[in-house]
PDB file of N, CA, C and O in Angstrom:
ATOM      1  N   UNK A   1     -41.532-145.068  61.714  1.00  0.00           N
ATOM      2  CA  UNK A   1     -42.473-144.740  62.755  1.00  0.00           C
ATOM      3  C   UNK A   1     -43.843-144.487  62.119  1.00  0.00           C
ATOM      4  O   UNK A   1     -43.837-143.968  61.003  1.00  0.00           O
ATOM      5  N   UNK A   2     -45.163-144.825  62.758  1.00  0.00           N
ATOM      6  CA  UNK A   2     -46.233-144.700  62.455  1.00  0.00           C
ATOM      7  C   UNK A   2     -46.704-143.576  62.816  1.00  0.00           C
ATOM      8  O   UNK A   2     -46.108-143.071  63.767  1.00  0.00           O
ATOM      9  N   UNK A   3     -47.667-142.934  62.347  1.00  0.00           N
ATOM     10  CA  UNK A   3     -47.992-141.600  63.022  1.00  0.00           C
ATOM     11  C   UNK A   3     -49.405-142.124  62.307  1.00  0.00           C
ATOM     12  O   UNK A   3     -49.572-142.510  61.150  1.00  0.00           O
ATOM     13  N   UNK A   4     -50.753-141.954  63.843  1.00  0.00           N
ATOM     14  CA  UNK A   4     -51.841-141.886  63.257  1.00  0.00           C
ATOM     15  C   UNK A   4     -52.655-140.217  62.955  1.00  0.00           C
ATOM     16  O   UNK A   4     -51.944-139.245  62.701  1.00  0.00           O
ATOM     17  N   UNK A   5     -54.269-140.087  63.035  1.00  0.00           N
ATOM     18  CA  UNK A   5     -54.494-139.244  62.873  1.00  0.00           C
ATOM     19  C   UNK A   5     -54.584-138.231  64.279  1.00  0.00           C
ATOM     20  O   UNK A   5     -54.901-137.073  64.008  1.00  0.00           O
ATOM     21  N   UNK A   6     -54.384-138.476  65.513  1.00  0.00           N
ATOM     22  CA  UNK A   6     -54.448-137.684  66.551  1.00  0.00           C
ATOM     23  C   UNK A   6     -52.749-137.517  67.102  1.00  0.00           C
ATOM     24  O   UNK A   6     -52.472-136.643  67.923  1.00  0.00           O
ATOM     25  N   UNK A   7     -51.724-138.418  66.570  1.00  0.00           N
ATOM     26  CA  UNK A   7     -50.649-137.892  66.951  1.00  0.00           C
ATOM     27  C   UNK A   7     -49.739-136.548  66.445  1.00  0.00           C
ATOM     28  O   UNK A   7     -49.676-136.339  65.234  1.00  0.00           O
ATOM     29  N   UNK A   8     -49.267-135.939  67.076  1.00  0.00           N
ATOM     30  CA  UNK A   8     -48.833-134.601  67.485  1.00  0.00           C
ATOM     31  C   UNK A   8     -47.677-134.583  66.594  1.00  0.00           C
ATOM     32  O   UNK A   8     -46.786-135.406  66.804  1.00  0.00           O
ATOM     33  N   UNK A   9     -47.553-133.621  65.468  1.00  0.00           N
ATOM     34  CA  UNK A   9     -46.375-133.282  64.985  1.00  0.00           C
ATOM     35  C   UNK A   9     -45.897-131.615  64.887  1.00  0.00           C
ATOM     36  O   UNK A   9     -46.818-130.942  65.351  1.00  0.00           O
ATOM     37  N   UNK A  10     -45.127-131.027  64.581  1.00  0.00           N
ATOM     38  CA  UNK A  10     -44.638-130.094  64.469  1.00  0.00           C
ATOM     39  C   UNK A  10     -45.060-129.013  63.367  1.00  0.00           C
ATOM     40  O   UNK A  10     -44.525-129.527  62.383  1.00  0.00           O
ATOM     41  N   UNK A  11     -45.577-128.031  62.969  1.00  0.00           N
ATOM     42  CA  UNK A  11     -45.999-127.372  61.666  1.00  0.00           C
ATOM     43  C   UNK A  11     -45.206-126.374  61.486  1.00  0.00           C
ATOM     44  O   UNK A  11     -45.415-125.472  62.298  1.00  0.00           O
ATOM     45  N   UNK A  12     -44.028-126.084  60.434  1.00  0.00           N
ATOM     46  CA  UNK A  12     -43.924-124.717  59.960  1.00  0.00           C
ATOM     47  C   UNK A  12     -44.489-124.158  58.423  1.00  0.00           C
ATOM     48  O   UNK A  12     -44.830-124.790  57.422  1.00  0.00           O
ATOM     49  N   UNK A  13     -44.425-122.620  58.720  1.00  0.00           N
ATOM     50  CA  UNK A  13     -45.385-122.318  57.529  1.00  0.00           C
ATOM     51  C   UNK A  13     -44.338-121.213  57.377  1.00  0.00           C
ATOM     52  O   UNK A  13     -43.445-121.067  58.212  1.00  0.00           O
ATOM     53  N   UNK A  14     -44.476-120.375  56.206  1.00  0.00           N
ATOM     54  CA  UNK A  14     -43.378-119.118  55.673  1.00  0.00           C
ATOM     55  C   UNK A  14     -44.085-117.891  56.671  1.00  0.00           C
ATOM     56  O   UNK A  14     -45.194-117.641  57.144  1.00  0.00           O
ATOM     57  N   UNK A  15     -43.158-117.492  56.669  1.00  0.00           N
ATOM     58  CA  UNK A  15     -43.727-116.048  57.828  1.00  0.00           C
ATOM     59  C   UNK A  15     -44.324-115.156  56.758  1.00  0.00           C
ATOM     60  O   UNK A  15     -44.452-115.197  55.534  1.00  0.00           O
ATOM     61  N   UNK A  16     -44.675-114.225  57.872  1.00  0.00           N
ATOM     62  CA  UNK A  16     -45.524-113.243  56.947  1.00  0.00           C
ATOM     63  C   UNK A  16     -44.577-111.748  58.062  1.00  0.00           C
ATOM     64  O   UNK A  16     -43.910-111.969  59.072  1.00  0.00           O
ATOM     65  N   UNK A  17     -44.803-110.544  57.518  1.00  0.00           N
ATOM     66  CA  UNK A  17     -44.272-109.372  58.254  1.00  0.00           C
ATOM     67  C   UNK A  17     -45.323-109.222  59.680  1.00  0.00           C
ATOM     68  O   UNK A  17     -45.024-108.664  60.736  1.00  0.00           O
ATOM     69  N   UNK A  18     -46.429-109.800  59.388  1.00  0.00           N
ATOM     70  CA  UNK A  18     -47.126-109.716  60.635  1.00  0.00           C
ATOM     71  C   UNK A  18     -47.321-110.547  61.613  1.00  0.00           C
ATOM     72  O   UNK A  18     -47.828-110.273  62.701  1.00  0.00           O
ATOM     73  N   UNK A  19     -46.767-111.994  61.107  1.00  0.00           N
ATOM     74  CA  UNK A  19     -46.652-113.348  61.649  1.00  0.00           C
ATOM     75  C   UNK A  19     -46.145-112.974  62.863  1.00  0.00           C
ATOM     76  O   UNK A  19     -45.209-112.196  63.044  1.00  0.00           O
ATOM     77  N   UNK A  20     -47.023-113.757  63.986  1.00  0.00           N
ATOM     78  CA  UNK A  20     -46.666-114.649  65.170  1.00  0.00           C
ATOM     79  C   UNK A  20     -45.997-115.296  65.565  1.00  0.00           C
ATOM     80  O   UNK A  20     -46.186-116.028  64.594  1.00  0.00           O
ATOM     81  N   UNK A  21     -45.009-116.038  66.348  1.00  0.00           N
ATOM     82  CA  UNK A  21     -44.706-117.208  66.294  1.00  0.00           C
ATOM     83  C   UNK A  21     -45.599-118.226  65.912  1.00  0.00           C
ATOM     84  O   UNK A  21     -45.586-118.739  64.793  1.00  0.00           O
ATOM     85  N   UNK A  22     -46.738-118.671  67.242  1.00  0.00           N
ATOM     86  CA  UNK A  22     -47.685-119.264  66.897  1.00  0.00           C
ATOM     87  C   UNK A  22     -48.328-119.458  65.456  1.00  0.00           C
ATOM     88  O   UNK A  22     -48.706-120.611  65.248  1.00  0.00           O
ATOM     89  N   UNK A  23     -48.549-118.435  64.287  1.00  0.00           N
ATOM     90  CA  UNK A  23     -48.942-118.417  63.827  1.00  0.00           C
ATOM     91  C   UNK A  23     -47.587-119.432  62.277  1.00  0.00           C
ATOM     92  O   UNK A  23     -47.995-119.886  61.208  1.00  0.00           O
ATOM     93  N   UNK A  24     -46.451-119.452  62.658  1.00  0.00           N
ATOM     94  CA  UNK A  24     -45.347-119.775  61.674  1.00  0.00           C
ATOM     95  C   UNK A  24     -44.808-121.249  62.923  1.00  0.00           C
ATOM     96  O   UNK A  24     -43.781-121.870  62.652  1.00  0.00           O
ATOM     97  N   UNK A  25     -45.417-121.526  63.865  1.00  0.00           N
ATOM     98  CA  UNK A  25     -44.696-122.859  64.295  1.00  0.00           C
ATOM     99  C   UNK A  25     -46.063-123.181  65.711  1.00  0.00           C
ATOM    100  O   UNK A  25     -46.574-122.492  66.594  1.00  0.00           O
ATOM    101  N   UNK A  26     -46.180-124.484  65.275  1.00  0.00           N
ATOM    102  CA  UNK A  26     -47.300-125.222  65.914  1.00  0.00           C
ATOM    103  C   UNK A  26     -47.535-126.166  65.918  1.00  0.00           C
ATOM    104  O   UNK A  26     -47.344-126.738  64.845  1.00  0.00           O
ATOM    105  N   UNK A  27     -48.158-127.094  67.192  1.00  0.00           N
ATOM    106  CA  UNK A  27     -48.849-128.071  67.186  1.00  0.00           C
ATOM    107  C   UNK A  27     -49.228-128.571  66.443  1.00  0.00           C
ATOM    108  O   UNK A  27     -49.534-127.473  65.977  1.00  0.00           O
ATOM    109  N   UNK A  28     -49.818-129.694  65.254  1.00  0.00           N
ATOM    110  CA  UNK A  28     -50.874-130.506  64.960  1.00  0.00           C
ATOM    111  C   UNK A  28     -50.914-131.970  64.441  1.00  0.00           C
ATOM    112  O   UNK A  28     -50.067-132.573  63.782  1.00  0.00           O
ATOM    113  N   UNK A  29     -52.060-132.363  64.890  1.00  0.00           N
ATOM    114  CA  UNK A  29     -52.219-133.795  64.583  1.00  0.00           C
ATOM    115  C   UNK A  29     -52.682-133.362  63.011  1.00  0.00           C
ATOM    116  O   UNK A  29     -52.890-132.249  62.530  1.00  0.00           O
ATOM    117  N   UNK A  30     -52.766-134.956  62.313  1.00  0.00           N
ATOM    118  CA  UNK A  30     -53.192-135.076  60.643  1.00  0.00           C
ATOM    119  C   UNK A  30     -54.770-133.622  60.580  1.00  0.00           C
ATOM    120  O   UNK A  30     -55.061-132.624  59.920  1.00  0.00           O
ATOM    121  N   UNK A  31     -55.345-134.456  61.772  1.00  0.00           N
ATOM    122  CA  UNK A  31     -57.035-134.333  62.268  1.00  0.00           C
ATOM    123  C   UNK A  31     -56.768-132.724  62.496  1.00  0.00           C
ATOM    124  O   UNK A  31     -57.476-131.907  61.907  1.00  0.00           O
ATOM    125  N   UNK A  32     -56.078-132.455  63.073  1.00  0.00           N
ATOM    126  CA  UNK A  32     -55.614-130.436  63.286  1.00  0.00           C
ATOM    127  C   UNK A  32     -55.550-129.972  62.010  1.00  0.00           C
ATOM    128  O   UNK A  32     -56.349-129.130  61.600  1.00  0.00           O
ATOM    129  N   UNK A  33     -54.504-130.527  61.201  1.00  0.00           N
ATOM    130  CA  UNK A  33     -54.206-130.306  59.975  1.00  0.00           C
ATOM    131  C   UNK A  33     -55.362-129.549  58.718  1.00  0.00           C
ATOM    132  O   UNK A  33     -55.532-128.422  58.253  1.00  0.00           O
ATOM    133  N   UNK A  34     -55.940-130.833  58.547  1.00  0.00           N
ATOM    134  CA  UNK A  34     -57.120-130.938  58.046  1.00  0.00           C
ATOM    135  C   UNK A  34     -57.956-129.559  58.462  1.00  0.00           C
ATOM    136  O   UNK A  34     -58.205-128.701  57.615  1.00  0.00           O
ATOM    137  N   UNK A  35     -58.207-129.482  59.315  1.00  0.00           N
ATOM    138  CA  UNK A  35     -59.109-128.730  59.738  1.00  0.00           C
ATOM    139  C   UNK A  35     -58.200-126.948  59.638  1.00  0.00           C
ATOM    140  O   UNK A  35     -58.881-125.950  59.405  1.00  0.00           O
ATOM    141  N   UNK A  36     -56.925-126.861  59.817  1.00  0.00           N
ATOM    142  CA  UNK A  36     -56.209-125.620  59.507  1.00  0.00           C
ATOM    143  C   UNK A  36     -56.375-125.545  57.811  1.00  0.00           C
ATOM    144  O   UNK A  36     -56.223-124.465  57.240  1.00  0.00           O
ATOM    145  N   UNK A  37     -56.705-126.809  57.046  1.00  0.00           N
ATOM    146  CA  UNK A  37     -56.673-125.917  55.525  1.00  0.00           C
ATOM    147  C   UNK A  37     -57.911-125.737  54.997  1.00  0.00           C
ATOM    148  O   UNK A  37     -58.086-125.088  53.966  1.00  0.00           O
ATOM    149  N   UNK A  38     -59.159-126.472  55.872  1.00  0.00           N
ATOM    150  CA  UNK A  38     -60.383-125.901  55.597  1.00  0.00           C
ATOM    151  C   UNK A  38     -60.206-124.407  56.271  1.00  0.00           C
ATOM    152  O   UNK A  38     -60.734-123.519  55.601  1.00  0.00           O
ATOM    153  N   UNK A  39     -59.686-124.064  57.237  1.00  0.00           N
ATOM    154  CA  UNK A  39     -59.598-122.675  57.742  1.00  0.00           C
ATOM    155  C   UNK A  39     -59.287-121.535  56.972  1.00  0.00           C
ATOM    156  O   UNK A  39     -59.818-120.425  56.954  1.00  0.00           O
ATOM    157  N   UNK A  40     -57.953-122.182  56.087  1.00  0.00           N
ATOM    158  CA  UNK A  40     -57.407-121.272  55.352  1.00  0.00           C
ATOM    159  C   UNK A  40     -56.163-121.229  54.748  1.00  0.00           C
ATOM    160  O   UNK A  40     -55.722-120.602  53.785  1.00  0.00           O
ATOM    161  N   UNK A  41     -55.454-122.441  55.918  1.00  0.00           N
ATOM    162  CA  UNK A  41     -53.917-123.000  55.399  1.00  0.00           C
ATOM    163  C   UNK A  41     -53.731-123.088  53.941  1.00  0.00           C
ATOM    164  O   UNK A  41     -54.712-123.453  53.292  1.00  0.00           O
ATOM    165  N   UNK A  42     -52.997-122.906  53.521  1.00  0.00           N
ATOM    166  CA  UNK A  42     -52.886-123.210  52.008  1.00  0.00           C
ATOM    167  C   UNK A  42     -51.096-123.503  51.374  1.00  0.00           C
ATOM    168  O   UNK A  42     -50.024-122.903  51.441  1.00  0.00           O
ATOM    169  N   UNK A  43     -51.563-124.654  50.833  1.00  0.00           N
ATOM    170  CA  UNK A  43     -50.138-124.795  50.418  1.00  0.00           C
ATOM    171  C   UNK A  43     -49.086-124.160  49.971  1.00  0.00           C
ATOM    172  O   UNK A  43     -47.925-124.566  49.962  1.00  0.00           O
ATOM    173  N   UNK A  44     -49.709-122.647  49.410  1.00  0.00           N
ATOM    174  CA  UNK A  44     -48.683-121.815  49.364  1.00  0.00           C
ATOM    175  C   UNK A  44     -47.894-121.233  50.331  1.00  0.00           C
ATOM    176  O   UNK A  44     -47.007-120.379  50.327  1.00  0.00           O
ATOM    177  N   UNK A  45     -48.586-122.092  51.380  1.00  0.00           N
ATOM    178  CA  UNK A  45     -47.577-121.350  52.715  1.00  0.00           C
ATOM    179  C   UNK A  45     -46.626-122.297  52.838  1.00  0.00           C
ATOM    180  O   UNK A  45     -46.053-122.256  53.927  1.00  0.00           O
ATOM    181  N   UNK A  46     -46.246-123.168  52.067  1.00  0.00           N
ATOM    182  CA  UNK A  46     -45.449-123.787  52.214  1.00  0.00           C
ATOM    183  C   UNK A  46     -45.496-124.798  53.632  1.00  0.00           C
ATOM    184  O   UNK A  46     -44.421-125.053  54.175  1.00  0.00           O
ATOM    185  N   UNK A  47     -46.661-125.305  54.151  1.00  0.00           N
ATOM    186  CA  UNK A  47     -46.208-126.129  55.471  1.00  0.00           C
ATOM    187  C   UNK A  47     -45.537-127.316  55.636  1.00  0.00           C
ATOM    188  O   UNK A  47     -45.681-128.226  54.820  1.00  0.00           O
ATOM    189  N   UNK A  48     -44.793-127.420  56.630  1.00  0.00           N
ATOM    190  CA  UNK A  48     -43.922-128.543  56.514  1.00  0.00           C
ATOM    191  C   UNK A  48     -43.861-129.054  57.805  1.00  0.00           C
ATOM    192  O   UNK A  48     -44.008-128.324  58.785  1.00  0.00           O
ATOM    193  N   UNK A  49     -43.637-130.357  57.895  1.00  0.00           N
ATOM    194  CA  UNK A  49     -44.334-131.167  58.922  1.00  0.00           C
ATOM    195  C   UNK A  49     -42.598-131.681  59.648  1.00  0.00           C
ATOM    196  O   UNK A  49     -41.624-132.052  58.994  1.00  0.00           O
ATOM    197  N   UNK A  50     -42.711-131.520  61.235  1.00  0.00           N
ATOM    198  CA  UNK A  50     -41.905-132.157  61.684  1.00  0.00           C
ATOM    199  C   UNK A  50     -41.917-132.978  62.878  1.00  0.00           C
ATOM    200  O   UNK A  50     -42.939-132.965  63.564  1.00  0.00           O
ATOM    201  N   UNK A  51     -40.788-133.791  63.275  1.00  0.00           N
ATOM    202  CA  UNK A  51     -41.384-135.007  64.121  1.00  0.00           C
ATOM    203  C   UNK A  51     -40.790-134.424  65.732  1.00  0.00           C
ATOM    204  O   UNK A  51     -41.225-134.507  66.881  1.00  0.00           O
ATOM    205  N   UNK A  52     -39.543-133.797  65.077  1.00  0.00           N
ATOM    206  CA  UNK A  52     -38.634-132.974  66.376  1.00  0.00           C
ATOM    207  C   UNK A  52     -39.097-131.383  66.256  1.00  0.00           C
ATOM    208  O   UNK A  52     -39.431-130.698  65.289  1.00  0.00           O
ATOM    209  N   UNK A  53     -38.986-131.148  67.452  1.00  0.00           N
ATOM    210  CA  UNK A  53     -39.523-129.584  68.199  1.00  0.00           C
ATOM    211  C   UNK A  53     -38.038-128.193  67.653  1.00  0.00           C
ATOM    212  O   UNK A  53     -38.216-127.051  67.227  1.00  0.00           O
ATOM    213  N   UNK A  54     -36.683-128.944  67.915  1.00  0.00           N
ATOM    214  CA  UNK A  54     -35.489-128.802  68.071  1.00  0.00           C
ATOM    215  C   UNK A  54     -35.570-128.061  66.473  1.00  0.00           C
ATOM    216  O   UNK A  54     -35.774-126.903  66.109  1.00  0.00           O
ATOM    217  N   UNK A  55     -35.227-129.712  65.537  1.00  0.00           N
ATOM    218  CA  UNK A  55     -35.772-129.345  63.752  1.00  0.00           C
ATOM    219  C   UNK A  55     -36.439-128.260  63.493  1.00  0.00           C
ATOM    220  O   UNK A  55     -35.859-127.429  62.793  1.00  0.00           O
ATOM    221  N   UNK A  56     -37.831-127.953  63.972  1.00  0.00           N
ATOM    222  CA  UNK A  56     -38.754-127.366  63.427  1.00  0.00           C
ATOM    223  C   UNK A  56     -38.104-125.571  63.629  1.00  0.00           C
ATOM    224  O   UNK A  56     -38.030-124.607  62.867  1.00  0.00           O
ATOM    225  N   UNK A  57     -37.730-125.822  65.069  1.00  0.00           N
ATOM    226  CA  UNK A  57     -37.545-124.227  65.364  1.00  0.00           C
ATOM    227  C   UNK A  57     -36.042-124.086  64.483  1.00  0.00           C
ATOM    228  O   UNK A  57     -35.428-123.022  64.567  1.00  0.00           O
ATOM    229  N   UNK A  58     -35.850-124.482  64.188  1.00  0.00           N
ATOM    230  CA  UNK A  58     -34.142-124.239  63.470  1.00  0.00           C
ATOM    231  C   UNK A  58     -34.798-124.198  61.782  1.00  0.00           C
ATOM    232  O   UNK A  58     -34.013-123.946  60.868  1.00  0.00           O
ATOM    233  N   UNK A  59     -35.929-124.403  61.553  1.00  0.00           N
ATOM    234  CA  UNK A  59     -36.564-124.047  59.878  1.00  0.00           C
ATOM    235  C   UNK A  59     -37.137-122.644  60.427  1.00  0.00           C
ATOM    236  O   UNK A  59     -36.818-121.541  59.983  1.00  0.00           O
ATOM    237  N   UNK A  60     -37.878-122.846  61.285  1.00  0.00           N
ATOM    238  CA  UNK A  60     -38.216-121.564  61.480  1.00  0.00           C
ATOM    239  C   UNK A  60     -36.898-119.842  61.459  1.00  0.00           C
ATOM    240  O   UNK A  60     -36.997-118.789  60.828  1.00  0.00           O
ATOM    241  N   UNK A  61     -36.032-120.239  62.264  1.00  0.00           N
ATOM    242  CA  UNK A  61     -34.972-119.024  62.356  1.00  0.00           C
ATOM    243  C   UNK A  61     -34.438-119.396  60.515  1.00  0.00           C
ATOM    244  O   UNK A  61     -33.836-118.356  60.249  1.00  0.00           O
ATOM    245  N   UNK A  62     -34.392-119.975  59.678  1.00  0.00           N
ATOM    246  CA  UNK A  62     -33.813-119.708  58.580  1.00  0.00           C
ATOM    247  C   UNK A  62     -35.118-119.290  57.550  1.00  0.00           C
ATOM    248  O   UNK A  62     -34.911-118.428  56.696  1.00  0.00           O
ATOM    249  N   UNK A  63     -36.554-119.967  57.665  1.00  0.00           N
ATOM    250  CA  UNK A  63     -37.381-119.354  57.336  1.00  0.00           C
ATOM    251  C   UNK A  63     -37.596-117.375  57.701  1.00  0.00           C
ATOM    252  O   UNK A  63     -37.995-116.527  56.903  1.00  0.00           O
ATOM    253  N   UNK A  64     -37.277-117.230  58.769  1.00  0.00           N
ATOM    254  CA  UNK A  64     -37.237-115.647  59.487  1.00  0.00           C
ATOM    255  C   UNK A  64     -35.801-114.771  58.369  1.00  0.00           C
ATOM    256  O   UNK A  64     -35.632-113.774  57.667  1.00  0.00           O
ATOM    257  N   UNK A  65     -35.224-115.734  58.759  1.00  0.00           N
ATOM    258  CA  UNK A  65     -34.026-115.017  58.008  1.00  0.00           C
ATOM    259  C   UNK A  65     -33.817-114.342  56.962  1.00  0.00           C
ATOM    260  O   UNK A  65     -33.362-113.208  56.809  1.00  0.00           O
ATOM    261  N   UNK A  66     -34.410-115.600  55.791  1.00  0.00           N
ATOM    262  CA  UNK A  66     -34.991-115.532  54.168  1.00  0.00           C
ATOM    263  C   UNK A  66     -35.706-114.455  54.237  1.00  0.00           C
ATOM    264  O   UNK A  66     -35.330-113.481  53.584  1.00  0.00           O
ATOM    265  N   UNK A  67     -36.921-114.370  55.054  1.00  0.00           N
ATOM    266  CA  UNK A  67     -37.938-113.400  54.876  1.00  0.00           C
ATOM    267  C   UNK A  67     -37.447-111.809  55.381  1.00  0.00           C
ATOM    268  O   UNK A  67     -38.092-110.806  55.074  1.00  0.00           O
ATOM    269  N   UNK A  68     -36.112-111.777  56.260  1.00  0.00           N
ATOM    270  CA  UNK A  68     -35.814-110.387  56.699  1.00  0.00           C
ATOM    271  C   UNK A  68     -34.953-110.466  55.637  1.00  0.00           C
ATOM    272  O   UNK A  68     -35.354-109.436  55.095  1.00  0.00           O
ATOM    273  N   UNK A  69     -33.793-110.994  54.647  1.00  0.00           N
ATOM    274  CA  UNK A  69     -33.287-110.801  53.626  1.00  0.00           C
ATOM    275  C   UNK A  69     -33.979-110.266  52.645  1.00  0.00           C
ATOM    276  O   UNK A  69     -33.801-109.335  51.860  1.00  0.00           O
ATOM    277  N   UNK A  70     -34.707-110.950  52.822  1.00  0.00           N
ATOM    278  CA  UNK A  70     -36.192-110.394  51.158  1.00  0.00           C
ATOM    279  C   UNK A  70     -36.907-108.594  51.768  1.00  0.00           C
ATOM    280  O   UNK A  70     -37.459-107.674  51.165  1.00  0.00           O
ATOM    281  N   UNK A  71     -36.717-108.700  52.461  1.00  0.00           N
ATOM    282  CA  UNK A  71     -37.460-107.029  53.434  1.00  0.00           C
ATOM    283  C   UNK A  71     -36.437-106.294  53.567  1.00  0.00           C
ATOM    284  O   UNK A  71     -36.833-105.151  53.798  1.00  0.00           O
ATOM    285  N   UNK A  72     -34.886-106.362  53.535  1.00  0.00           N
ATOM    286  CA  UNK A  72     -34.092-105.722  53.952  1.00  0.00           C
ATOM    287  C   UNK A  72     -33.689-105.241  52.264  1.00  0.00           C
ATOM    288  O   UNK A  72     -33.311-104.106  51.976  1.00  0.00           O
ATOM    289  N   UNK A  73     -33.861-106.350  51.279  1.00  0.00           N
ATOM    290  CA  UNK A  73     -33.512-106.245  49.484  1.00  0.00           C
ATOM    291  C   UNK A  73     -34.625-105.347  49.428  1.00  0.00           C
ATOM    292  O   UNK A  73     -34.324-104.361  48.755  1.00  0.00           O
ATOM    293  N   UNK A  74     -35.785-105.303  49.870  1.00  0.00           N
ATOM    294  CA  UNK A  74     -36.813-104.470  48.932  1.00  0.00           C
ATOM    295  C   UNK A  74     -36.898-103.069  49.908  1.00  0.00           C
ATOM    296  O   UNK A  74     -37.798-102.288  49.600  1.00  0.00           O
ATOM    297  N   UNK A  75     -36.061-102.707  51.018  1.00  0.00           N
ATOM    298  CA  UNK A  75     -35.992-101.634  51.134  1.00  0.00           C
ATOM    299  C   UNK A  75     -34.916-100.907  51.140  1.00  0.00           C
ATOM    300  O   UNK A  75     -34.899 -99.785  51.647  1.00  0.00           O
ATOM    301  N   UNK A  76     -33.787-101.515  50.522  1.00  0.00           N
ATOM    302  CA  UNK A  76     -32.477-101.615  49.573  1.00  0.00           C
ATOM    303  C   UNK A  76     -33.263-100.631  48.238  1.00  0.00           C
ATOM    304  O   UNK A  76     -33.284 -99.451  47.887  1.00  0.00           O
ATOM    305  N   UNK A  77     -33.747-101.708  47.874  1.00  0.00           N
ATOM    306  CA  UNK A  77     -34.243-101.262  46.626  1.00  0.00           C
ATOM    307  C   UNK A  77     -35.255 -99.753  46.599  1.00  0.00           C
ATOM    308  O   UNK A  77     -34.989 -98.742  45.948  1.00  0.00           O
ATOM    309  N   UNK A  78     -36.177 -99.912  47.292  1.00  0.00           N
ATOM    310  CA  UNK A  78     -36.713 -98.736  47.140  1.00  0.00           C
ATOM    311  C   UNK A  78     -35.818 -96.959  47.991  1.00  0.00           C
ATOM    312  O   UNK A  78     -35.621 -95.752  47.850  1.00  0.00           O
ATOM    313  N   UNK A  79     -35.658 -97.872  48.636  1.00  0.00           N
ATOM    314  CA  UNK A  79     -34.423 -96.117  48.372  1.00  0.00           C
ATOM    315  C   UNK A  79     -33.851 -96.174  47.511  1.00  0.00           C
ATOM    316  O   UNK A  79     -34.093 -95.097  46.968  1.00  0.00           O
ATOM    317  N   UNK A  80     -33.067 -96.785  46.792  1.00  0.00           N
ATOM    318  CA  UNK A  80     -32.424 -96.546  45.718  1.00  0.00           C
ATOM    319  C   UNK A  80     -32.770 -95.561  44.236  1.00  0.00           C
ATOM    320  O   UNK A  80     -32.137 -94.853  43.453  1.00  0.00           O
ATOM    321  N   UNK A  81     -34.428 -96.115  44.473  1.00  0.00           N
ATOM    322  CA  UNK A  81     -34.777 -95.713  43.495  1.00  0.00           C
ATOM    323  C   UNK A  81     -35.867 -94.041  43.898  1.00  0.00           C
ATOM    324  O   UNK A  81     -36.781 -93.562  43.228  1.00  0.00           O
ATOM    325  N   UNK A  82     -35.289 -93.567  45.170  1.00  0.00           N
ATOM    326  CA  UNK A  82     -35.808 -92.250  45.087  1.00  0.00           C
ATOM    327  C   UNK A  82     -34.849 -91.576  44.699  1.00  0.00           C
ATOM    328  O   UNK A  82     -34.977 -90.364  44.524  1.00  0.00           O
TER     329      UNK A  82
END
């Protein structure tokens, strides 16, 4: 399949503790794109591009997951260590 620069794909990015939905799953064309990493996007957010809506939200709940595993270990950890 071809995808030009105004067609519509799927974006996930790694959550953050303060993250949005919106802000971890979205809209964009190439042309959106572009313009989210002059904003600020940055590849360390890991974004990843999808063609299905279905896909994207099913990275997202295991992206969420990872990130409440990693929050649930580091407050594991810090009680431990009072």
């Amino acid at each position: 399949m071809r995808y030009g620069l105004d067609d519509k794909l799927w974006v996930v990015v790694d959550p953050t503790p303060q993250s949005t939905l919106g802000d971890i799953l979205f809209q964009a064309s190439l042309r959106d794109l572009s313009l989210q990493f002059k904003g600020g996007l940055s590849v360390d957010e890991n974004p990843t591009l999808f063609t299905d809506e279905q896909e994207a939200i099913a990275e997202v709940h295991r992206r969420l997951d990872r990130m409440r595993s990693r929050l649930d270990k580091l407050m594991d950890d810090l009680l431990e260590a009072r």
